[in-house]
C-alpha positions as CSV (number, residue, x, y, z in Angstrom):
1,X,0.0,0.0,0.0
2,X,1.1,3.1,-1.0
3,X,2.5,5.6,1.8
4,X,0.1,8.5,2.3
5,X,2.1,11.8,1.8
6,X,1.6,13.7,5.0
7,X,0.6,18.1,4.9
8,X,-2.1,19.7,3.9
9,X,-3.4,19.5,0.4
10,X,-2.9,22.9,-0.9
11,X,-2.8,23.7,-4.7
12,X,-1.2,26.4,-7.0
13,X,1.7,29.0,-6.5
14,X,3.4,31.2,-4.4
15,X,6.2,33.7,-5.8
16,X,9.0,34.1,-3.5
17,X,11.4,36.8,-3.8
18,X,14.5,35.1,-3.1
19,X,16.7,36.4,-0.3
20,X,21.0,36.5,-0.8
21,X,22.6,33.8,-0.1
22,X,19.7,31.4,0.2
23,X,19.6,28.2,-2.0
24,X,16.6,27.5,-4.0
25,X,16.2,24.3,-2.1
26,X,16.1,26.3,1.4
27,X,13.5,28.4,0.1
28,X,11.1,25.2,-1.0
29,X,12.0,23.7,2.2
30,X,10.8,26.7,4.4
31,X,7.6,27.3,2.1
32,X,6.9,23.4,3.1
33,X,7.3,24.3,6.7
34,X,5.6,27.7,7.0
35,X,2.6,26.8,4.8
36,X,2.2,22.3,5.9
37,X,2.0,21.5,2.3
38,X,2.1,18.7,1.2
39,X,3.5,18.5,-2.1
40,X,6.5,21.5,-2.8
41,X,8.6,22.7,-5.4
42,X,10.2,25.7,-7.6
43,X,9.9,26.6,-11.2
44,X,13.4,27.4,-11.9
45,X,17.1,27.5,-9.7
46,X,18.5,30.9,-8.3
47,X,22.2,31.0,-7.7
48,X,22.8,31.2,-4.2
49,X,23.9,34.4,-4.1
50,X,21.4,35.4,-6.9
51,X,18.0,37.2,-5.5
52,X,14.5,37.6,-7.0
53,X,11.5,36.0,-8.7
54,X,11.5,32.3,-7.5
55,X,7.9,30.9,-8.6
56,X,7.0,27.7,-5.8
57,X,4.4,25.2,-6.5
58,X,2.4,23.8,-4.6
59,X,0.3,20.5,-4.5
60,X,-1.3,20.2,-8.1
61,X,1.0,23.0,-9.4
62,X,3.8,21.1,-9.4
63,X,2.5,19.1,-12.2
64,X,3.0,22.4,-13.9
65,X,6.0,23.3,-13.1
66,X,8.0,22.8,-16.6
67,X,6.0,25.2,-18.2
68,X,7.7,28.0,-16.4
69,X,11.1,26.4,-16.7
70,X,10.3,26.5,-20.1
71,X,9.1,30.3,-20.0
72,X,11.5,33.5,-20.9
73,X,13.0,35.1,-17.9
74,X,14.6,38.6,-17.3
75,X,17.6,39.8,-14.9
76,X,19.3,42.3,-13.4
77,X,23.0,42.1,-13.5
78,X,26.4,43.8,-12.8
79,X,29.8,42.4,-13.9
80,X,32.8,43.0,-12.1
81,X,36.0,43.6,-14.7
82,X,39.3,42.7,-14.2
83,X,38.7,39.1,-12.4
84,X,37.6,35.6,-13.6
85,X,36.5,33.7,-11.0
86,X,36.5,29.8,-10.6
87,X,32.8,30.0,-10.0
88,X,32.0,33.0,-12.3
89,X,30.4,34.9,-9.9
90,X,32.0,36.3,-6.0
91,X,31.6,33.4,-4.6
92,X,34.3,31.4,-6.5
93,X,38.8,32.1,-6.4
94,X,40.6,34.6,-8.5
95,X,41.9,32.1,-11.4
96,X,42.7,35.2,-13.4
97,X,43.4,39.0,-13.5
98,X,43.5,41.7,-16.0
99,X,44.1,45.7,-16.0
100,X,41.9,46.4,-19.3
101,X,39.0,47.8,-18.5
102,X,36.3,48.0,-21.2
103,X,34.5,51.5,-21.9
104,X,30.6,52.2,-22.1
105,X,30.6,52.4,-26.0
106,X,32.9,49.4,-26.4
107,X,30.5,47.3,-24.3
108,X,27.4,48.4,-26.1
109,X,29.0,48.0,-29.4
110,X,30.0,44.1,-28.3
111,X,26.2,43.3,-27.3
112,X,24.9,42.4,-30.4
113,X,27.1,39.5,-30.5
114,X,25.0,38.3,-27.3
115,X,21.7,38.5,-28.7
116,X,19.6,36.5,-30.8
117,X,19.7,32.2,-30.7
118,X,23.6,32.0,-29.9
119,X,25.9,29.1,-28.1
120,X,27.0,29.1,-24.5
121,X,29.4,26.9,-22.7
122,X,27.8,26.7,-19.3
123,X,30.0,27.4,-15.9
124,X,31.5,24.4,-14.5
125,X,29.9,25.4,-11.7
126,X,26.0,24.2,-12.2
127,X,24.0,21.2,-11.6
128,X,24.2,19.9,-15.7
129,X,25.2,16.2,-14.9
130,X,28.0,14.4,-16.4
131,X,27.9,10.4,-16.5
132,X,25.4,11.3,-13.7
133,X,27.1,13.5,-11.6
134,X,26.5,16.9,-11.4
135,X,29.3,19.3,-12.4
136,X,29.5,21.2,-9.6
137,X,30.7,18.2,-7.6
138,X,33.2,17.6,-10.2
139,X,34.4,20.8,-10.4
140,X,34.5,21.1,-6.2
141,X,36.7,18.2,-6.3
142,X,39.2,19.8,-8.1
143,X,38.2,17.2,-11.4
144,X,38.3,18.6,-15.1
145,X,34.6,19.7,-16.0
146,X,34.3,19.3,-19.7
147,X,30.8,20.9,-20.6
148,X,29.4,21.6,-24.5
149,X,28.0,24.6,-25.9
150,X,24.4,25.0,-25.7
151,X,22.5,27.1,-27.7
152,X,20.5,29.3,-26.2
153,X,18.4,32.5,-27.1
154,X,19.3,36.2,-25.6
155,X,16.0,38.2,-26.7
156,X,17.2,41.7,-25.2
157,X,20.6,42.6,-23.5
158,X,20.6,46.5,-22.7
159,X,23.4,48.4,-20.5
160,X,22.2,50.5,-18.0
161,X,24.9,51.9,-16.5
162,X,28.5,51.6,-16.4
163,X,31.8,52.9,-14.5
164,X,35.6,52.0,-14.8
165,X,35.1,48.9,-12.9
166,X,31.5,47.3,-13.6
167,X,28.6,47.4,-15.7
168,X,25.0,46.9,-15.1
169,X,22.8,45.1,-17.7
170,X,19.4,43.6,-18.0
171,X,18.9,40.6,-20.2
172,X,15.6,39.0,-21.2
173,X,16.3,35.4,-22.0
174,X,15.0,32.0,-22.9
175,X,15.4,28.7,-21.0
176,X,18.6,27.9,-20.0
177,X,20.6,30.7,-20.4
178,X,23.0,31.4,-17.7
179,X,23.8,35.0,-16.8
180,X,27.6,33.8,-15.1
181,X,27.7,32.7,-18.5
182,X,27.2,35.7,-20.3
183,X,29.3,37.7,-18.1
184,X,32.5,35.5,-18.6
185,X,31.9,35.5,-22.3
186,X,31.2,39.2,-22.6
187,X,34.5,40.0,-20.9
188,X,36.5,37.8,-23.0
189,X,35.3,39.6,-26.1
190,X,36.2,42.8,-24.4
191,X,39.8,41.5,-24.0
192,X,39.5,41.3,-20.1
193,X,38.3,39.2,-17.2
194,X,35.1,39.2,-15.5
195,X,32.3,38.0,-12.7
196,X,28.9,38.6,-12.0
197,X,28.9,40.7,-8.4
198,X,25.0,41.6,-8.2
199,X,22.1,39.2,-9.9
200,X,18.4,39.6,-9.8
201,X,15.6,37.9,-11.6
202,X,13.0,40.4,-11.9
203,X,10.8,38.1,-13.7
204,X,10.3,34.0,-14.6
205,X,7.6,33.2,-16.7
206,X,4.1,34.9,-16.0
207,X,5.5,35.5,-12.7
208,X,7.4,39.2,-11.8
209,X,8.3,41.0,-9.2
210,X,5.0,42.6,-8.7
211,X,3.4,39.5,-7.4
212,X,6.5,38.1,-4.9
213,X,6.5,38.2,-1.2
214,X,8.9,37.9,1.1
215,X,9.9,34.6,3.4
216,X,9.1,36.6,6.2
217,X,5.6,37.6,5.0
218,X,4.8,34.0,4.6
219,X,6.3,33.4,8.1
220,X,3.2,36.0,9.4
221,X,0.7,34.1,7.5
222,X,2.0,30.7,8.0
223,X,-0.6,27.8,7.7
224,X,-3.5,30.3,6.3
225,X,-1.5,31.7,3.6
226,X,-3.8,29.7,1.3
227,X,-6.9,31.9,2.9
228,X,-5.0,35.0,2.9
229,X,-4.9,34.8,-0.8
230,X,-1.1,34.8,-0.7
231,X,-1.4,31.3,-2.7
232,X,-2.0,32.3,-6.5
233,X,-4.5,29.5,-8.6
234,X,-2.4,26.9,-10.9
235,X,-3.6,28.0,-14.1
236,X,-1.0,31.2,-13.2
237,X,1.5,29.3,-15.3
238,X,-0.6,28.5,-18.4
239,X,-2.0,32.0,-19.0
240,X,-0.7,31.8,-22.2
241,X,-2.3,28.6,-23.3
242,X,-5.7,28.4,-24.6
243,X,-8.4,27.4,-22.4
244,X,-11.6,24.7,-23.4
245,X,-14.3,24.7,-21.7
246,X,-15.9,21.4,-20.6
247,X,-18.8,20.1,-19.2
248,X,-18.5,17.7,-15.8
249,X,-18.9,14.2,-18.0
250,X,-16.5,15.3,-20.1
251,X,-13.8,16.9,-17.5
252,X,-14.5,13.0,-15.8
253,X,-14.1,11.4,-19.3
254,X,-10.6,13.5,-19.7
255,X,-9.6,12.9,-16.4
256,X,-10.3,9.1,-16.5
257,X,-7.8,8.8,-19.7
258,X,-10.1,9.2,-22.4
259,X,-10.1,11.9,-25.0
260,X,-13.0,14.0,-25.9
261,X,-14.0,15.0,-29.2
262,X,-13.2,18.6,-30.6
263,X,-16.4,18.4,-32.6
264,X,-18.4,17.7,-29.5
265,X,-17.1,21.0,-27.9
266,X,-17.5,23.2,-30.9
267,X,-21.4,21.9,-31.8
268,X,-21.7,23.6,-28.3
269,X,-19.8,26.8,-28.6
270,X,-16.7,28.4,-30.8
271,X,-14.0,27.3,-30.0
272,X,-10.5,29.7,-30.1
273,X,-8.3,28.9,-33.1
274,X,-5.9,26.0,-32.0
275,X,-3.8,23.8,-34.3
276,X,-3.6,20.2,-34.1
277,X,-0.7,19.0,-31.6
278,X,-1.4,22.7,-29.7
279,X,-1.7,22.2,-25.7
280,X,-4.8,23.8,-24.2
281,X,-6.1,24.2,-20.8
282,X,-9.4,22.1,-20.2
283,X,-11.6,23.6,-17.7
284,X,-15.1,23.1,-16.4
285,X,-17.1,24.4,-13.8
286,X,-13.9,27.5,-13.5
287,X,-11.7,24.9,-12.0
288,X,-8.8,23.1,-14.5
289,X,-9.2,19.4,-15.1
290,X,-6.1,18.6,-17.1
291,X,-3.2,19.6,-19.9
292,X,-4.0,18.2,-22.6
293,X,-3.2,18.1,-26.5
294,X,-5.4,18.3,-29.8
295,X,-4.4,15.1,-31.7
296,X,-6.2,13.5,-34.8
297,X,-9.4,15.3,-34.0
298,X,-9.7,14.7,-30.6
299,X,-8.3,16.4,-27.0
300,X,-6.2,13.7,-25.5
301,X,-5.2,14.4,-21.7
302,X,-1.2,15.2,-20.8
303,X,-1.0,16.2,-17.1
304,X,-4.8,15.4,-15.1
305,X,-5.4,17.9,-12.1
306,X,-7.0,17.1,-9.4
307,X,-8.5,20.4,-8.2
C-alpha cells in the first residue's frame, strides 16, 4: 500500500522573492514548513547568491512546473571587470586578472554579439550532470569539467549603466541561459576578465516582481497563507495557453484517460483557433481538469489535475 504523503493539500503558487545567499532548495524547504504543504517545489534555480522571482508550487501546481522552466526570464545584473573567478560569480577564487577595463561604447557595441539564438558553454559550476554527476561536484573536487555549448536565445541585453570597474545590464532570456555565463563570455570579447557581483531575476515566466512576497511575510501568514490569498490559482503558469471549456462528463471522461472530441465542444460553442498537436487548458465548472493536447481530432489528456 502506497504511503500516504503527509501536509495539507494545498494547490497552486506562491512567488517568492529570493533572499542572498539562500539556496533554491532552502526556500522550498521553508515554504513546506511555513505553509504544511504537502507537495512542494520551484519553477526554476537561483544562484545562491542570486535574488528575485522564484515561482513555488504547490500540491497540483507542481505538475506544472516545466511550463515555467520552459518560459522567458529577465535579470538584473552587474559584472565585475578585471577578475575571472572559478565559479563566475564572487563566490568562487581569482583564477585570473586583468588591468583592461572596457568602456561604455565598447561594451554596447559588443552586445549584439550576445543577442539572438547563440551558443554558451555553461560554468562548471551548475548542476548539468555528467555520467550522472553533477558538475558542480566535479568541479568542487578539483576534477576537469568538460561541458558543450548549448544554444540558447538572448531576446534583449541592454546596458544601463556603467563605470571603470562594472557594468549593469538587464537581459531577457530563454530557457537555459546562464547570466555567469554571459558575463564570462562578454568580458573575454572585451579583451579582459570578469564575474557577475549583483544578480536579480525580476521576472520567470508569468511571474514578476510585482506578485512576490517575502519569506518573512509568509512566516506572518503561516498555515492560512492559502486563505489570505497569498497562494495564486495553478492556471497562473498556463496563462498563455488556450483554455476549453468542458462540461462535468466530459472533465470526468478526460480525467479518466479518455479523450473527448473537438467536434463535441465546438457543436456547443466556438472554439478559439488552436492547431492540431497545440496544448490547451481544459476547464469546467472555473476549475482546470487537465493539460491536454489536440491530436487527430480529438483532445487527449497530458498532465490530469485534481483540483
Amino acid at each position: 500500500m502506497a504511503r500516504k504523503r503527509r501536509g495539507k493539500p494545498i494547490n497552486g503558487w506562491i512567488a517568492i522573492d529570493k533572499p542572498y545567499a539562500l539556496t533554491s532548495t532552502a526556500v522550498v524547504a521553508a515554504v513546506r514548513r511555513l505553509t504544511g504543504a504537502a507537495k512542494v517545489g520551484h519553477g526554476g534555480t537561483l544562484d545562491p547568491l542570486a535574488t528575485g522571482v522564484l515561482p513555488i508550487a504547490l500540491g497540483e501546481a507542481t505538475k506544472t512546473v516545466a511550463y515555467v522552466m520552459d518560459g522567458a526570464k529577465t535579470y538584473r545584473w552587474a559584472v565585475a571587470w578585471g577578475e575571472n573567478r572559478s565559479t563566475d560569480d564572487a563566490e568562487g577564487e581569482v583564477v585570473a586578472t586583468s588591468d583592461r577595463r572596457p568602456t561604455a561604447s565598447e561594451i554596447e557595441a559588443a552586445l549584439p554579439a550576445f543577442t539572438g539564438e547563440i551558443e554558451q558553454v555553461p560554468p562548471a559550476f551548475s548542476a548539468i550532470k555528467i555520467e550522472g554527476r553533477r558538475a558542480y561536484d566535479l568541479a568542487r573536487a578539483e576534477q576537469p569539467v568538460e561541458l558543450k555549448p548549448r544554444l540558447i536565445r538572448i531576446d534583449r541585453f541592454r546596458l544601463l549603466s556603467a563605470t571603470e570597474e562594472q557594468a549593469e545590464f538587464e537581459v531577457e532570456c530563454g530557457k537555459g541561459a546562464y547570466i555567469r555565463s554571459l558575463a564570462r563570455d562578454l568580458a573575454a570579447k572585451l579583451g579582459t576578465c570578469g564575474y557577475v557581483c549583483a544578480l536579480r531575476r525580476t521576472r520567470c515566466g508569468p511571474f514578476d516582481e510585482t506578485c512576490t512576497i517575502s519569506l518573512d511575510m509568509l512566516q506572518e501568514f503561516g498555515h492560512s497563507a492559502a486563505s489570505a490569498n497569498l497562494v495564486l490559482p495553478v492556471e497562473t503558469a498556463l496563462d498563455d495557453i488556450p483554455a476549453l471549456a468542458l462540461t462535468e462528463d466530459e472533465a470526468r471522461r478526460l480525467q479518466s484517460g479518455q479523450p473527448v472530441s473537438i467536434l463535441r465542444l465546438a457543436a456547443r460553442s466556438p472554439l478559439p483557433s488552436i492547431t492540431a498537436g497545440a496544448t490547451v487548458r481544459a476547464m469546467a465548472e472555473g476549475r482546470m481538469v487537465a493539460l491536454a493536447r489536440i491530436e487527430g481530432g480529438e483532445i487527449r489528456p497530458i498532465r490530469v489535475l485534481n483540483l
